[in-house]
C-alpha positions in Angstrom: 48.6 -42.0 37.2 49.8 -40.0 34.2 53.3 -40.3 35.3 52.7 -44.1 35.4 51.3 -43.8 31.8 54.8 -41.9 31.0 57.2 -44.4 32.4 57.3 -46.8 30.3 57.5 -44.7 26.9 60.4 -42.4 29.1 62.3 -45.6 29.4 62.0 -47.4 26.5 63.2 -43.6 24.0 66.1 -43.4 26.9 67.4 -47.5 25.4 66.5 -46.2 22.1 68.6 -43.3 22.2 71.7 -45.2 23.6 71.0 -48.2 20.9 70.9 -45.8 17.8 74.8 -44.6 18.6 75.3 -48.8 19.1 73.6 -49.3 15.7 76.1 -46.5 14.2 79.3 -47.6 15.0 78.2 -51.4 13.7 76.9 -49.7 10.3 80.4 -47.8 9.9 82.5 -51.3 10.7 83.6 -53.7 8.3 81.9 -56.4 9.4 78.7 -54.9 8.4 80.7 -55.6 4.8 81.4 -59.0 5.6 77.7 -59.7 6.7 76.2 -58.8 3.3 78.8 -60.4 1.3 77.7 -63.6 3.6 74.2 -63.1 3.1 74.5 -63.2 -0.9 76.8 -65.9 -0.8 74.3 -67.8 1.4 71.4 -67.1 -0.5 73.2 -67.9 -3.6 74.1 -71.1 -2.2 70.8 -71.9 -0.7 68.8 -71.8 -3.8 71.5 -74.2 -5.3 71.2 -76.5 -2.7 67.5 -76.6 -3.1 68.0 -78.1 -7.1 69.8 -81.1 -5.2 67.8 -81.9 -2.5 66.5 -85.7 -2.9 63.0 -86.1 -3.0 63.2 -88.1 0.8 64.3 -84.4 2.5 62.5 -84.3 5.5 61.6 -80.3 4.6 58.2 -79.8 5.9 59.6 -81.5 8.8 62.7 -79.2 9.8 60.6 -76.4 8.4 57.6 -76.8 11.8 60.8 -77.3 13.8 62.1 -74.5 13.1 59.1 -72.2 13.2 57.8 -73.8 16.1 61.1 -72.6 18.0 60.9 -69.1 16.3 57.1 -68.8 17.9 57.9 -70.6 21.5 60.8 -68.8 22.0 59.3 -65.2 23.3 61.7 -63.1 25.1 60.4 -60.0 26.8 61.6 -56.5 27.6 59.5 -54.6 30.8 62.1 -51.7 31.0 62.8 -52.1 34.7 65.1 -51.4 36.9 66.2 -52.9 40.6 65.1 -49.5 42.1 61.4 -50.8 41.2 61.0 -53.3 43.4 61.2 -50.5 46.1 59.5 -47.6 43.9 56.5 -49.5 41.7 56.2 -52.7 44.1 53.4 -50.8 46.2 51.8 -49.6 42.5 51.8 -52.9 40.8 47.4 -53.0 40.5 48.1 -49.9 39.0 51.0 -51.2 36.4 48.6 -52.6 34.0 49.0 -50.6 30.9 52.6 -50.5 31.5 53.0 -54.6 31.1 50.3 -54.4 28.4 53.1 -51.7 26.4 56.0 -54.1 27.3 54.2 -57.3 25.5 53.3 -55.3 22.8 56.4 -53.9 22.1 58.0 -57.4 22.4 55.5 -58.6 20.1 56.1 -56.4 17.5 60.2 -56.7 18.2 59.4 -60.7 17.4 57.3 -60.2 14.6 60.1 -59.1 12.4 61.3 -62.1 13.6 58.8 -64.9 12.3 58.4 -62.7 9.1 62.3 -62.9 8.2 62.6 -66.5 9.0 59.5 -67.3 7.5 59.9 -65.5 4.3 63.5 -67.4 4.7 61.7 -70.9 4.5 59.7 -69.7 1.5 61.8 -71.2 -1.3 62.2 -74.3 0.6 57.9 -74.8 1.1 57.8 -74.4 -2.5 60.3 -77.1 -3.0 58.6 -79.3 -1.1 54.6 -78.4 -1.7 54.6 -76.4 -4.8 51.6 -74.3 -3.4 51.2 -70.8 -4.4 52.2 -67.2 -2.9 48.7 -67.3 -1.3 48.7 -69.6 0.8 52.1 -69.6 2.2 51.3 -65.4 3.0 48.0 -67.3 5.1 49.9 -69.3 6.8 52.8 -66.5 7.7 49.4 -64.5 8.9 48.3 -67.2 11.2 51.8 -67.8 12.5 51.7 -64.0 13.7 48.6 -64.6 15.8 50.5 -68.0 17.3 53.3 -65.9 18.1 51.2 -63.1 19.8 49.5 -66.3 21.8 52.8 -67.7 23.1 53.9 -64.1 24.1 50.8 -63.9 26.3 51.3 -67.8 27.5 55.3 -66.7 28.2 54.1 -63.5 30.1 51.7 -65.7 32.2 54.3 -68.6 32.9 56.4 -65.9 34.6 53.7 -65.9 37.0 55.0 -69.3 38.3 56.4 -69.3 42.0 60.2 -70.4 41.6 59.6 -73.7 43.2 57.5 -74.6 40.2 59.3 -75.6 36.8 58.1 -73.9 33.7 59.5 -76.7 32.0 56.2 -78.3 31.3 54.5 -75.7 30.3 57.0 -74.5 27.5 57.0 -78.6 26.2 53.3 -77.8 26.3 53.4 -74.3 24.8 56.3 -76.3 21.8 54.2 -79.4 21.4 50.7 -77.9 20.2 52.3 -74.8 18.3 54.1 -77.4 16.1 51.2 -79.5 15.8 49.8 -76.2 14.5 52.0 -75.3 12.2 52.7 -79.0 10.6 49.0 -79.5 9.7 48.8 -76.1 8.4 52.2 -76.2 6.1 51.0 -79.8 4.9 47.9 -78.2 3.9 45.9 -80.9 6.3 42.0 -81.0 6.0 40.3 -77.8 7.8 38.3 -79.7 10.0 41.6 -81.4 11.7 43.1 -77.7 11.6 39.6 -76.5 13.7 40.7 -79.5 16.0 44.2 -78.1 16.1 43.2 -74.5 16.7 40.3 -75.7 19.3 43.2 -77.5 21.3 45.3 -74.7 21.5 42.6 -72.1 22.5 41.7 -74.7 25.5 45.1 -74.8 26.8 45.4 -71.3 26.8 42.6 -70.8 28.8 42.6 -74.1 31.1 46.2 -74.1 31.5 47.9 -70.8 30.9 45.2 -68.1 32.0 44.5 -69.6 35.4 48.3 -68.8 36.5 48.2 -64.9 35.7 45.0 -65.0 38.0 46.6 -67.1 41.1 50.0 -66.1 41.2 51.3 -62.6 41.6 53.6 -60.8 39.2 57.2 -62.1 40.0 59.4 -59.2 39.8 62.6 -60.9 40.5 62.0 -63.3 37.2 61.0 -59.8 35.1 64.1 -58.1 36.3 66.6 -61.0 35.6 65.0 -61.1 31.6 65.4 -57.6 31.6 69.1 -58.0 32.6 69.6 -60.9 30.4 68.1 -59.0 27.1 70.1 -55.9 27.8 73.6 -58.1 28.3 72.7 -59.9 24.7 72.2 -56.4 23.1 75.4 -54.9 24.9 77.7 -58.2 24.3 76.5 -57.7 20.2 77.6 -53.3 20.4 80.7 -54.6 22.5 82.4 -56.3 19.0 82.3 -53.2 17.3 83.5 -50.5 20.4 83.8 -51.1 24.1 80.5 -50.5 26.4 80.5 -49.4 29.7 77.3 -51.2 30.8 78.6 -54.8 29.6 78.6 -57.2 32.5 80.8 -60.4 31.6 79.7 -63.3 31.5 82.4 -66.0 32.8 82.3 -69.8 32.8 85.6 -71.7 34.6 85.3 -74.5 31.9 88.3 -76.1 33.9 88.3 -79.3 31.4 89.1 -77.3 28.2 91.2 -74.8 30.3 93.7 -77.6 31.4 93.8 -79.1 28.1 94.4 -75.7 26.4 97.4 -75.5 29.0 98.9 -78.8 28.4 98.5 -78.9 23.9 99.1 -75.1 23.7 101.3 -73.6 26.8 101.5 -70.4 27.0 105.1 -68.5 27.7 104.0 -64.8 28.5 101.7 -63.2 30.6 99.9 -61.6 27.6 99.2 -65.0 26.1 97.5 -66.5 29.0 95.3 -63.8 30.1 94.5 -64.3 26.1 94.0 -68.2 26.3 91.8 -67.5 29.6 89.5 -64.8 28.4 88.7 -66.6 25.7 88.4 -70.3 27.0 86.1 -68.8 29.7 84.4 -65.8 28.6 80.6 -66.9 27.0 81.3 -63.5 24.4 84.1 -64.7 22.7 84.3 -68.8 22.8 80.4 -69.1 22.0 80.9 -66.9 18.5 84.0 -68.8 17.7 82.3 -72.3 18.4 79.2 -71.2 16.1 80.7 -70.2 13.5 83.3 -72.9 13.6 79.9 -75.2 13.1 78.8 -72.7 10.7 81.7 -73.5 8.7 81.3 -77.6 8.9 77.9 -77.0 7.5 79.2 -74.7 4.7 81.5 -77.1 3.7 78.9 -80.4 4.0 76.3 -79.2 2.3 77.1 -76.2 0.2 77.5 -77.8 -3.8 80.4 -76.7 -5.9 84.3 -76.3 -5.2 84.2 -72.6 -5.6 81.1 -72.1 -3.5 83.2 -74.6 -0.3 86.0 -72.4 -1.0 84.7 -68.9 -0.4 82.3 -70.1 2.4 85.0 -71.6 4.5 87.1 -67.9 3.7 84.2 -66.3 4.6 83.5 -68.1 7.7 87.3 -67.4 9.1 87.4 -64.0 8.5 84.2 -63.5 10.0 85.4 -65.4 13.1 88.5 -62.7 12.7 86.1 -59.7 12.7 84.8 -61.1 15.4 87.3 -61.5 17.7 89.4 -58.3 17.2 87.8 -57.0 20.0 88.9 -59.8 22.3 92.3 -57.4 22.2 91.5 -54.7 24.4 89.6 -57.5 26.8 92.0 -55.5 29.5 92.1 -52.1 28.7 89.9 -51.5 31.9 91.9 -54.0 34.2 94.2 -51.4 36.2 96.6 -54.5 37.7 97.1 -56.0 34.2 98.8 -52.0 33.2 100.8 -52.7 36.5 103.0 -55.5 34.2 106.5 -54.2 33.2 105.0 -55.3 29.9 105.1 -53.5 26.3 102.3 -53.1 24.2 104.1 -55.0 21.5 104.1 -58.1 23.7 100.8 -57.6 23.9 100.1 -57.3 20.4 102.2 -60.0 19.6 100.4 -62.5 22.1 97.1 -61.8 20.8 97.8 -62.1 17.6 99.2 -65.5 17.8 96.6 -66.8 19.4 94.2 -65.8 17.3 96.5 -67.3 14.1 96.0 -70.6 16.1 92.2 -70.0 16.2 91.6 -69.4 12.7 94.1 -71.7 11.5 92.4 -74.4 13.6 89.2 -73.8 11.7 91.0 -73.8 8.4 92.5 -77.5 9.0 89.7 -78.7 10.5 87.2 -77.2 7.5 90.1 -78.5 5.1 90.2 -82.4 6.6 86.1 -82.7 6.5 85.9 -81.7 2.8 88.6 -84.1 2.3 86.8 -87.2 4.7 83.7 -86.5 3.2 84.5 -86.5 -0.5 88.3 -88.0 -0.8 89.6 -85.1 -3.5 92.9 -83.7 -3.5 91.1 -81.1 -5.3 88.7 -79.8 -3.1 90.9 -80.5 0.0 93.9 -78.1 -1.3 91.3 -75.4 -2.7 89.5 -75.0 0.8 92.9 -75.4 2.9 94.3 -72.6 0.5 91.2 -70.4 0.6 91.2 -70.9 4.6 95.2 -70.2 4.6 94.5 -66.6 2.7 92.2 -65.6 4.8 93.7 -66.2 7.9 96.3 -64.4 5.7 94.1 -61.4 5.7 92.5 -61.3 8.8 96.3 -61.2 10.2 97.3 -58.0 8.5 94.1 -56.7 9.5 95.0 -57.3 13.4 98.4 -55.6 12.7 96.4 -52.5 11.5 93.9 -52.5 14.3 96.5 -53.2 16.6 98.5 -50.4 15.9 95.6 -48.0 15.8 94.4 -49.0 18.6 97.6 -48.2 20.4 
């Protein structure tokens, strides 16, 4: 029994250990740099955008939407392994205390969460409602004890036998947390807020309780949220150095893969193993394609030439950062060292193709500032800004390049 008590702390300091060296290397890298920079720009930027906002914002609006996401989104860490299903199967009446540590410890991971994003919101509320510190720190309180409610609800929805759909249930779980959180952020009368908070305690115990005492803990749905967790965590260290652990994740995408053949042919091995990994690896396309919408917004809404300018530089060399690491994608691939290949064909490859990446998000950030306010001015100072720092990021890869070879 003690060694069950043990297990869970045992495994949990083993992750910790092996994230601290992760959190190290991304600390020492530049784009630890480039994140701060982007976080003063942004709140810079934010609190000018706030003085501009017309009166007809929907902000009390996007702010429940976005805080009822935060709160139903809840995922969980148990710490498990496959070898469990063999080893703790037969002890799972005893495993109690162990589950009870894993949704704590998510819990508290996810509180951090709703605290940041909330205290992100905060100027925003007081745009909109003008109420005072007070309050809003209430309301932030009673969001903490939604949060630890859907945690609970999540850990009972995994309960479900796979022939049922938790899709209702999370629609559910979304649909009364926002009513929640709108009434409470409008500042509605207390007694519909009792109504409110009435409703939700019902469904948790009509709706969500009943499924932890029918069904049986699903270890195949606990293991496969483990797995997914851990992937998300290695995929973020794997920018910065390579990790062993990282499983890839690979999409065919054959659409964009035969139109990226046909606009952009490639003439050397090097190049379409580049075009490939990128097209269909989730890591690598999925960062560019955010921060290429990143950048759209940036350039929509942020006020001010200079403040378009720096956020669509910004924007590409943090795509750059980003993607370095897409450059030793086959360092472990032994047939790909088998090509009668140099590594300056390699470098040269990869580096062209990422020149096409971040000069497509230059244009493309240069031609909306131009549709959506029809200045020569702001077109040529964003194109320019986006043509030096795909300027930089370039010599950057030459450097990296070379040290890495």
């Amino acid at each position: 029994m003690m060694q069950l008590q043990m297990l869970w702390k045992e495994r949990a300091g083993a992750f910790w250990n092996i994230a601290m060296r992760y959190f190290r290397l991304i600390g020492n890298s530049s784009f630890l740099f480039t994140l701060v920079l982007a976080l003063i720009f942004g709140a810079y930027y934010y609190s000018e955008i706030l003085k501009v906002l017309p009166e007809s914002f929907p902000g009390i609006a996007i702010m429940t939407a976005i805080a009822a996401l935060v709160l139903v989104r809840t995922p969980l860490r148990f710490f498990l392994s496959e070898a469990d299903l063999v080893f703790l199967l037969p002890a799972e009446n005893r495993l109690e205390g162990y589950f009870r540590q894993s949704l704590m410890y998510s819990f508290a991971l996810q509180l951090f969460t709703t605290v940041v994003v909330m205290t992100i919101l905060a100027p925003l509320y007081q745009h909109e409602m003008a109420a005072g510190t007070g309050y809003y720190v209430f309301v932030i309180g009673v969001l903490l004890v939604l949060k630890g409610a859907n945690v609970m609800m999540k850990w009972m929805e995994l309960h479900l036998p796979a022939h049922h759909s938790v899709f209702v249930y999370i629609m559910i779980r979304l649909a009364i947390t926002a009513l929640f959180i709108y009434l409470l952020l409008i500042q509605a009368q207390w007694f519909l807020v009792a109504l409110a908070a009435i409703l939700f305690v019902a469904v948790f115990f009509l709706m969500f309780l009943p499924l932890q005492r029918k069904y049986s803990i699903k270890w195949e749905k606990l293991l496969a949220m483990d797995e997914q967790q851990s992937m998300k965590f290695y995929r973020t260290a794997n920018l910065f150095t390579d990790v062993p652990k990282l499983k890839q994740s690979v999409k065919q995408r054959r659409l964009l893969s035969t139109l990226a053949e046909k606009l952009l042919p490639s003439h050397s091995v090097y190049a379409t193993l580049y075009q490939k990994a990128f097209i269909r690896s989730n890591e690598y396309f999925g960062i560019y394609f955010r921060l290429w919408l990143l950048g759209l917004v940036v350039i929509a809404f942020v006020p001010g030439l200079l403040g378009k300018a720096i956020g669509a530089a910004l924007i590409i060399y943090l795509t750059a950062t980003q993607l370095r690491t897409l450059y030793p994608h086959f360092q472990a691939h032994v047939m790909v060292k088998l090509y009668p290949l140099s590594d300056e064909e390699q470098g040269k490859a990869f580096r062209t193709m990422l020149l096409r990446l971040l000069g497509a998000q230059a244009g493309t950030f240069a031609v909306l500032s131009f549709l959506l306010f029809l200045d020569m001015t702001v077109f040529l100072s964003v194109l320019f800004a986006g043509i030096a720092a795909v300027a930089l990021a370039a010599s950057r890869t030459v450097v990296v390049r070379r040290s890495a070879s």
